[in-house]
N, C-alpha and C positions, 0 to 999 in steps of 0.2 A: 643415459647417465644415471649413478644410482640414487634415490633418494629425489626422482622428478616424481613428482606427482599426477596423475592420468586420470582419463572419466571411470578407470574400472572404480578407482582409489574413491572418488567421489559418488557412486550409484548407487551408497547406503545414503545417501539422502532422502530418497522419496520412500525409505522407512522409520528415516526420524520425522520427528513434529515440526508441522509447518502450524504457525499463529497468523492468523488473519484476523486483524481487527475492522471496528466497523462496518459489521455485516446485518445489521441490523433493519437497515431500509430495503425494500420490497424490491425495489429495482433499480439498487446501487451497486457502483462496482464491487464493493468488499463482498456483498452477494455474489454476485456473479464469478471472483475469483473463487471463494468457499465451494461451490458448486462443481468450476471447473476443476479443481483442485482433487475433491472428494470422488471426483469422477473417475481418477487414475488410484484410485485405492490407496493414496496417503493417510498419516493418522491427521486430524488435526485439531488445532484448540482456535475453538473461535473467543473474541473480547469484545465487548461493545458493552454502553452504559443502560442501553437498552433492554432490560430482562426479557420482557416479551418478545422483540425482536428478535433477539440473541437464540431463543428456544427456537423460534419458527425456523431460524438459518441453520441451526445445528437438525432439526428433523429433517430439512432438503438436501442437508451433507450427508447424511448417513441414510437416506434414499437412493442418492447419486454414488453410494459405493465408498465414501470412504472406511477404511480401516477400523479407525477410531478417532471419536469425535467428543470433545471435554469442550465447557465452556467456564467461561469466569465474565463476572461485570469485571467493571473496568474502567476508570477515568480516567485516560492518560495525560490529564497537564497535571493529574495527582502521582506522585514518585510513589506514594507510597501504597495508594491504589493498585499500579501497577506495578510491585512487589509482590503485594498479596495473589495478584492474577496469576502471576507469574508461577510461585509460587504455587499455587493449586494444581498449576500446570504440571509441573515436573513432579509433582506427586501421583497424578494420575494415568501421564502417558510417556512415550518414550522422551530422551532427548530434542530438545530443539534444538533445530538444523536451520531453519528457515523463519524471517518476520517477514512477512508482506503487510506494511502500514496503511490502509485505506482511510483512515480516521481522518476526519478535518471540517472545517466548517467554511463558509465562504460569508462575506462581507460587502452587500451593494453600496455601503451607506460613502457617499461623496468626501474627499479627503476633507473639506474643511467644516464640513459638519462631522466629523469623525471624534468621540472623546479619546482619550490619553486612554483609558478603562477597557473599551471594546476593541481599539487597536492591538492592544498589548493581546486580549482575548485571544484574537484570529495567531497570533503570534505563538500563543501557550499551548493552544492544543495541535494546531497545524505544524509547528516547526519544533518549541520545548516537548511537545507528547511523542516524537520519533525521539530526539533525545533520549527522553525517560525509557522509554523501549529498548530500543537499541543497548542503553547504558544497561540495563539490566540482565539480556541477553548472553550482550557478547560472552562475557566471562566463560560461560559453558562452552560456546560454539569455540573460542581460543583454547580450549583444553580439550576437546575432539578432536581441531584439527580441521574444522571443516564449516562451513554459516553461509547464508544468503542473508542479506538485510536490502530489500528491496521497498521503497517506499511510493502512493500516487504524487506525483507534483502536478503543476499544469501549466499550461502554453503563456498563461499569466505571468511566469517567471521570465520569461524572456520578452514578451510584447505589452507586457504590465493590465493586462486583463482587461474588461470593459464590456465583455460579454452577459455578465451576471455578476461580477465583483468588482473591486477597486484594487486602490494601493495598499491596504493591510495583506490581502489578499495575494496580492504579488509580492507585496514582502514577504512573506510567509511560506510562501513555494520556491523562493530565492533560495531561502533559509535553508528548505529541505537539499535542492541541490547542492549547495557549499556544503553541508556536514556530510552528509553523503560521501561527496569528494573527499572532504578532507580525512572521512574514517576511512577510506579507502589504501590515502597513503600511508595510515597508521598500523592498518592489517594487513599490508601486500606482504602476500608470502606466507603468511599463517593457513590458509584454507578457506579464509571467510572473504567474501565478495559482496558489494555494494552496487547499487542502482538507481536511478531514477526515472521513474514513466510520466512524463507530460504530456498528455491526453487534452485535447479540445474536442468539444461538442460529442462525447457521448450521451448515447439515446439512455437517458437515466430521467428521473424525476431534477429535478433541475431547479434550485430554490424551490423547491415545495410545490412544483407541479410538475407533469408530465409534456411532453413534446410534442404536442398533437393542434393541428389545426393550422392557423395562420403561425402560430407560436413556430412551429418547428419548419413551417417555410421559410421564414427567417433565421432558423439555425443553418438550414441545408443550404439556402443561397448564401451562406459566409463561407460555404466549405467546397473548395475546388474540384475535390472527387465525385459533387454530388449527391451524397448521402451523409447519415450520419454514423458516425464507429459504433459499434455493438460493446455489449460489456465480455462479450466471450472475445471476441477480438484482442481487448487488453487486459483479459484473461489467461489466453494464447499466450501470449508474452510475459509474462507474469510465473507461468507454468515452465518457459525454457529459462528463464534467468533462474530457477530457485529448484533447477533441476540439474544433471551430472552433467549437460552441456555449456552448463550455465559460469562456470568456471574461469575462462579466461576472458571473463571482462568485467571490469569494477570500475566504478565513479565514474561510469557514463551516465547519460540521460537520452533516453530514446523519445524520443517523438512521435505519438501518436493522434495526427492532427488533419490527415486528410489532407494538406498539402497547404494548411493554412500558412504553414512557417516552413520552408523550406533552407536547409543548409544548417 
């Protein structure tokens, strides 16, 4: 029929800009996607509030082969922070095509010790900072013709966490799912497609340490497959959603959880 749409239509993707925020941590996912990302010779603009960070990830992306590699700080529960990033962006590389969200912070602290202040926190940058994103984006990618906005969630949103966070925390990933979806039914049909990856217990620094000892025997016996997910694992997946296959499916939420949550 004329005027359907096909992966040929979509394989200028992986020559426009993909932005990966929160790449800043040594061995956090938003690294790990950056890496995987850079590896298939995409351009891309990394963001993270982290300067030093942010340079260290942009030297291992343009090692691993990306195209082209721009970076901007970045606050995103700041709108207008990430305007200016944004901004920088499109001045110095091609169109963005792609947001992959890794930005977010987690919340141990007990609901009822919880203030009003630090709740709302986990809320602004976790759930309002894909907003701010997303809302800045789209316009471009609606006038191509074409976008991925793919964001991390986690297994919190549906079993309410307790692993390393609470209830902000799960409220917060909830969050990301619903707007996800709902921009999903606002763009079907435009070009651009929506996401969510709910990941439990990747082998990541994890509040502020790493997974190693007694610590991470206790991650691996909560997880049915036995081990823990890799950050290329749901990097893998991150790479086909925000690529020309990536196309016919929007306001899902994939689950990557080692069989924690099944169904």
């Amino acid at each position: 029929m004329a005027g359907e749409r096909s992966v040929v239509d979509e394989a200028r993707i992986t020559e426009l800009t993909t932005v990966v925020t929160g790449v800043a941590s040594t061995r956090g996912i938003g690294r790990g996607v950056a890496r995987v990302l850079a590896g298939e010779g995409r351009p891309l603009a990394l963001l993270d509030r982290d300067t030093d960070g942010l340079e260290e990830a942009a030297e291992q992306a343009r090692a691993a082969g990306a195209s082209l590699v721009v970076t901007a700080q970045a606050d995103i529960a700041d709108p207008a922070s990430v305007d200016t990033a944004i901004t920088d962006v499109e001045s110095a590389a091609p169109p963005v095509a792609a947001l992959v969200n890794c930005a977010g912070i987690a919340d141990p602290t007990p609901f009822l010790e919880m203030t009003s202040a630090s709740f709302q926190r986990t809320l602004t940058i976790n759930t309002t900072g894909l907003f701010h994103l997303a809302q800045r984006v789209l316009p471009g990618m609606l006038e191509q013709g074409l976008g991925r906005i793919v964001a991390v969630g986690s297994t919190a949103a549906q079993d309410g966490g307790g692993n390393f966070s609470t209830s902000a925390y799960a409220a917060s990933k909830a969050g990301v799912e619903g707007l996800l979806r709902g921009l999903a039914k606002e763009t079907a049909g435009t070009g651009v497609t929506t996401a969510a990856i709910a990941p439990a217990n990747i082998d990541t620094d994890i509040m502020g340490g790493p997974l190693v000892g007694e610590r991470r025997e206790q991650f691996v016996a909560r997880t049915p497959v036995g081990r823990l997910g890799t950050v290329e694992e749901l990097a893998a997946l991150v790479s086909w959603l925000v690529g020309p296959y990536g196309g016919f499916t929007t306001g899902a939420t994939y689950s990557l959880n080692g069989g924690m949550r099944v169904g």
